[in-house]
C-alpha positions in Angstrom: 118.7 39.9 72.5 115.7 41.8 71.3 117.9 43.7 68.3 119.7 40.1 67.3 115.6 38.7 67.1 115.0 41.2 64.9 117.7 41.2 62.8 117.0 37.5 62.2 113.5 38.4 60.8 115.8 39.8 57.9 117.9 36.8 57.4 119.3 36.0 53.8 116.4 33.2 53.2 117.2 30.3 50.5 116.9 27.6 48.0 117.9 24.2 47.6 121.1 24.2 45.9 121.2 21.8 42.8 122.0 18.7 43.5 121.3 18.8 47.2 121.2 15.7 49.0 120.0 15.4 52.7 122.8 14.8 55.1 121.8 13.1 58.4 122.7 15.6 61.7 120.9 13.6 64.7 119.8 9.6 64.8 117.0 10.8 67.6 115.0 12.9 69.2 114.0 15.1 66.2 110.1 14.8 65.9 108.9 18.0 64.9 109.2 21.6 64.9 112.5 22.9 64.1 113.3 26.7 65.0 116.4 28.6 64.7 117.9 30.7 66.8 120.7 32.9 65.7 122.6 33.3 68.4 121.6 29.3 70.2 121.4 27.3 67.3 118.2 25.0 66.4 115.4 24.0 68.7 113.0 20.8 68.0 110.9 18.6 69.7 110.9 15.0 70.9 110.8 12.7 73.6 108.9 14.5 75.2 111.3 16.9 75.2 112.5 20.5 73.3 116.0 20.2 72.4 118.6 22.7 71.6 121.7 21.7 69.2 123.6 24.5 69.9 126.1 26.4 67.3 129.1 23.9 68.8 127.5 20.6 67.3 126.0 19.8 71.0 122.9 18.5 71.9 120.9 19.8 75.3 117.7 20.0 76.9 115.8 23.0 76.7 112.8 22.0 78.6 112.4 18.6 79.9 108.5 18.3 80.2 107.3 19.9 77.9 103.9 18.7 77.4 104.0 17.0 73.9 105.4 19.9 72.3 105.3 20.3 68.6 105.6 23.2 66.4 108.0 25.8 67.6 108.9 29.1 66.6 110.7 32.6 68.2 109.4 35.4 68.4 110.5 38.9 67.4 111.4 39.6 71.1 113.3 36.2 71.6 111.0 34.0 73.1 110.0 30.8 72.6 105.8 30.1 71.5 105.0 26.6 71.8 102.2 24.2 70.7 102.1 21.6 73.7 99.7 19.5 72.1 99.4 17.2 75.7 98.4 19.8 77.7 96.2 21.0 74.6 97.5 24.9 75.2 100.1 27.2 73.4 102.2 28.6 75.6 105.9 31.1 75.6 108.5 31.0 77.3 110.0 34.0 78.9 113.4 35.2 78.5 113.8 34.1 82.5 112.6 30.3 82.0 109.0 31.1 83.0 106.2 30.3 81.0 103.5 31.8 80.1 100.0 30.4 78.9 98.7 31.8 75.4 96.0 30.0 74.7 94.4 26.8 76.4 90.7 26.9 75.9 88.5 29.2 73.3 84.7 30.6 74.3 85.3 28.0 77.6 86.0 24.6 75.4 89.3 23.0 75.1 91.8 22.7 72.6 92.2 19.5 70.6 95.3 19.4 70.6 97.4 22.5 69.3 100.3 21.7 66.4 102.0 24.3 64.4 102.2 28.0 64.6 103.2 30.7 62.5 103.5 34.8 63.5 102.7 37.8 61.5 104.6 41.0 61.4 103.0 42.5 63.9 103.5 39.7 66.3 99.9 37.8 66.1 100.0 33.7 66.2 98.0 31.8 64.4 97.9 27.9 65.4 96.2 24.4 64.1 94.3 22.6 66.4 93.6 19.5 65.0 93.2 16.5 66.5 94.9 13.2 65.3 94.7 9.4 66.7 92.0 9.0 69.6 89.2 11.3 69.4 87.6 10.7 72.7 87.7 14.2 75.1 87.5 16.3 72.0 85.1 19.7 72.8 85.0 20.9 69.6 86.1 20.7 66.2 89.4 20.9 64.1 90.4 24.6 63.1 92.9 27.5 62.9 93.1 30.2 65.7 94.8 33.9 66.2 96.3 34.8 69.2 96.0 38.5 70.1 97.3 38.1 73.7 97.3 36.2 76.5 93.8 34.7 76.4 92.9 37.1 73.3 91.6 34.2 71.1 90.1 34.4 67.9 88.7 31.8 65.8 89.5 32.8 62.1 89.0 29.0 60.2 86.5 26.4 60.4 85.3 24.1 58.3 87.1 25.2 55.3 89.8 22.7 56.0 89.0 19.3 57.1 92.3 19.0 59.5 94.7 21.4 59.9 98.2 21.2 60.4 101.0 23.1 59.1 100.7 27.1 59.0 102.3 29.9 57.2 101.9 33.9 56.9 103.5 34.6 53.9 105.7 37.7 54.0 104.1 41.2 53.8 100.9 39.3 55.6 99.7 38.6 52.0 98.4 35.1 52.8 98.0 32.3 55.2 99.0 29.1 53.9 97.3 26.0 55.5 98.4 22.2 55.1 95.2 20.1 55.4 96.1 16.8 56.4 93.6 14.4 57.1 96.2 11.7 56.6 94.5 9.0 58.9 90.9 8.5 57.2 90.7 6.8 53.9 89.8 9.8 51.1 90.9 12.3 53.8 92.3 15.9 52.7 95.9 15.9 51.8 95.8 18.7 50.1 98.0 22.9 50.9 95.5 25.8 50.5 96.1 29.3 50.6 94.0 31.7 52.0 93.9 36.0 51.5 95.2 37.3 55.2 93.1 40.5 55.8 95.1 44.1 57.8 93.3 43.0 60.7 94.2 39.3 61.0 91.0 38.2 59.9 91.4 35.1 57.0 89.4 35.7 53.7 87.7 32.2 54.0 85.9 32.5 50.8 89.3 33.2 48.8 90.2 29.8 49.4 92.7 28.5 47.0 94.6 24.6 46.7 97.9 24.6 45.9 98.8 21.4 45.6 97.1 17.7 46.1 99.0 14.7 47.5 96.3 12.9 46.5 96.5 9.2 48.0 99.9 9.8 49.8 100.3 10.8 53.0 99.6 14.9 52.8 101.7 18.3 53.8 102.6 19.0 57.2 105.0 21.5 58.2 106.0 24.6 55.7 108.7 27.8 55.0 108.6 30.0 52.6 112.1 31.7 50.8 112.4 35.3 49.5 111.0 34.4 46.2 107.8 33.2 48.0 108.4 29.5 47.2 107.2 27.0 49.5 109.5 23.9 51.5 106.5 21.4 52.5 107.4 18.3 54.4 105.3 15.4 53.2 104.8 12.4 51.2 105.5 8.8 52.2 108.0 5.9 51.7 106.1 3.0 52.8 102.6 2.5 52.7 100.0 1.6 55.8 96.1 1.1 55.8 95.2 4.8 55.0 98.3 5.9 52.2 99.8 4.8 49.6 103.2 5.7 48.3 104.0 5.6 44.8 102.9 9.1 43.2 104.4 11.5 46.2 107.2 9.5 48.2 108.6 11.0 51.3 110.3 14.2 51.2 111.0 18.0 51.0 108.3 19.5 48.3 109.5 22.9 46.4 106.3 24.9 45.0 105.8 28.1 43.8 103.6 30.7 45.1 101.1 29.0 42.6 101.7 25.3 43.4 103.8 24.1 40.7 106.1 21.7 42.2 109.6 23.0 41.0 111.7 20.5 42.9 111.7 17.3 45.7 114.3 15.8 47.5 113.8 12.3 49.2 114.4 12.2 53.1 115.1 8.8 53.8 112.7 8.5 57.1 109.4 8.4 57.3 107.4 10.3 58.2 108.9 13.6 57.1 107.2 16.4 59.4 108.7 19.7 59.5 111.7 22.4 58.1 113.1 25.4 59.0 115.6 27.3 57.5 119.3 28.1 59.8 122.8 27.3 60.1 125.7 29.9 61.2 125.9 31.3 57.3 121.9 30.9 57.1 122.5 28.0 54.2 121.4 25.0 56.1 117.8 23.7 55.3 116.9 21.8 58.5 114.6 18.8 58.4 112.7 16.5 60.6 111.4 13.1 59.8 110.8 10.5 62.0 112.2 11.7 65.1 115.5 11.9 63.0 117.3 15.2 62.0 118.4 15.9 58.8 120.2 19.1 56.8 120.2 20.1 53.2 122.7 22.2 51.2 120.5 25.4 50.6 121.8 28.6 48.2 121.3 32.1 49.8 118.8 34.1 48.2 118.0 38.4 48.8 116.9 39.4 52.0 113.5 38.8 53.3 
């Protein structure tokens, strides 16, 4: 297992192919954080639930209760890190079913409520801890953390973002890429920065660059990046409520370039769009969630990562 996890670090990564249109996979279920694995398929969250549609086209639990998961992602060692934004912790699960607690409290406070992830080469997780809805409970404010080790917590962003969500390390460890979406406050953030990502983990908070500005529409959430450093952001919005409005950024898979120009979209027909990953058996699949429905999009392979 451990050699197949690392081989998959060195997929063939890709990009939309022309023309793409989003074809629908699941009707439920798919809220958030798709994974791949290459040997079991893709994992997501919903329900309450982390699911597993498995390289046959079948759809299983992986872990019934699994407190209000959210972002997933493997490691290089074939484990499963999860944000369990209920239980306000990030936790892994072993190659034996156990699980193992990350992170569930920094310098004796609680988590908000933990979101995405992302890992670095060298096997250190970052994770968002925002907290969205009710704010009642909170011990302390929205930022981004590094996870060392078991209960090796660092803080490494503050109040440079006013509510983080999505997270990326770019390849090489170059950057950290962090979607500020304060989409539930009138005049909120909705906005992707990039951030220099020092040897030692450490984030460069004064190199602080935007990327791109949803401005009144509902802002970034989840994020990949291809070989060519080009970013996949789920985001925008169809319809409209009391904090966003639709009609610059509608609903949909955002294509930038390492500098923020936005190269191409694709409409998901579900709101809210939250998350992408790339997989499928010949590593051409773009895999999207959006409003607890599962989606796919025709992707072209690109050089190895």
């Amino acid at each position: 297992m451990m050699k197949t996890m690392k081989k998959a670090w060195m997929v063939m990564v890709a990009m939309l192919a022309w023309g793409a249109d989003p074809v629908k996979v699941l009707d439920r279920g798919a809220g958030e954080g798709p994974a791949w694995h290459p040997e079991k398929g893709l994992f997501f969250t919903g329900d309450g639930k982390i699911w597993n549609l498995g390289l046959d086209g079948k759809v299983t639990v992986f872990r019934e209760d699994a407190g209000g998961a959210n972002g997933l992602l493997w490691d290089r060692d074939g484990r499963l890190v999860v944000c369990e934004a209920a239980r306000r912790r990030v936790t892994r699960t072993e190659k034996d079913g156990s699980v193992t607690v990350l992170a569930d409290r920094y310098e004796g406070k609680r988590f908000n409520s933990p979101n995405d992830l992302t890992i670095d080469s060298r096997g250190r997780i970052y994770f968002s801890d925002p907290r969205y809805g009710k704010r009642e409970g909170m011990e302390m404010g929205e930022g981004v953390y590094r996870i060392d080790g078991p209960g090796k917590v660092v803080r490494v962003i503050d109040g440079e973002v006013e509510r983080p969500n999505g997270l990326l390390v770019s390849a090489g460890d170059r950057y950290l890429y962090v979607a500020d979406n304060n989409n539930n406050t009138k005049g909120g953030a909705r906005k992707l920065w990039r951030f220099d990502l020092r040897r030692d983990g450490s984030v460069d908070r004064q190199s602080r660059k935007l990327l791109f500005d949803w401005e009144t529409s509902r802002g970034p959430d989840g994020l990949k990046e291809d070989a060519t450093g080009r970013l996949y952001v789920a985001g925008g919005l169809k319809g409209r409520n009391q904090y966003e409005l639709p009609e610059k950024y509608r609903g949909g898979v955002f294509v930038l370039t390492p500098e923020g120009k936005l190269e191409r979209f694709v409409e998901i027909p579900v709101d809210e769009v939250t998350n992408v990953a790339f997989g499928g058996k010949d590593g051409k699949k773009l895999y999207v969630t959006a409003g607890g429905t599962l989606w796919s999009l025709a992707v072209e392979v690109g050089r190895a990562r």
